[in-house]
C-alpha positions as CSV (number, residue, x, y, z in Angstrom):
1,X,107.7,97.9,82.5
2,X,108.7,101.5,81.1
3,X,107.7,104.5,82.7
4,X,105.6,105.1,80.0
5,X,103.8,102.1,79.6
6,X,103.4,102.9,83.6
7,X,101.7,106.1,83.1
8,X,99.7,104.8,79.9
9,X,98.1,102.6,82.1
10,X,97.7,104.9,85.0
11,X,95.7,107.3,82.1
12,X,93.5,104.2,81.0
13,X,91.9,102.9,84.3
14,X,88.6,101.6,83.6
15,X,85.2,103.1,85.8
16,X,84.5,99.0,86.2
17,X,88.4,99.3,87.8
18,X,88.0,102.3,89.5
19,X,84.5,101.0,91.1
20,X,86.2,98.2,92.2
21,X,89.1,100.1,94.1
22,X,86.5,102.7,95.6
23,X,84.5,99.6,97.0
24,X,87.7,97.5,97.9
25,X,88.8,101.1,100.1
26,X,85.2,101.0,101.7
27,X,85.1,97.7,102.7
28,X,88.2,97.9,104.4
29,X,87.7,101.7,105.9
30,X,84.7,100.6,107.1
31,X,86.4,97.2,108.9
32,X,89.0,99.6,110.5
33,X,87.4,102.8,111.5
34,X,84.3,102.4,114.2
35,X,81.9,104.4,114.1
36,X,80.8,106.6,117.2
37,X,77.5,105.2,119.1
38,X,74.2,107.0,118.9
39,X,74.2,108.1,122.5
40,X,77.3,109.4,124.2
41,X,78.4,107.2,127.3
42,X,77.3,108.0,130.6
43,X,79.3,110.7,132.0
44,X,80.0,112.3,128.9
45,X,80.6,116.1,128.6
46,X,79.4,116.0,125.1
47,X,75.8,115.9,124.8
């Protein structure tokens, strides 16, 4: 494929496309980052 066809493309995504990459990069954000528990564990200095 050409550089242009490339960047034709790139300039032509779809917002059904696009919707489907943001929730592809939620799904797996959410699978890989934890998030932090309501209540700090005991002993914390944060509170």
């Amino acid at each position: 494929m050409s550089g242009a066809t490339k960047a034709f493309q790139a300039a032509t995504v779809s917002d059904d496309q696009i919707r489907g990459y943001v929730k592809e990069y939620v799904v797996y954000s959410d699978r890989q980052n934890k998030v932090a528990p309501i209540a700090p564990p005991k002993g914390c200095p944060f509170k």
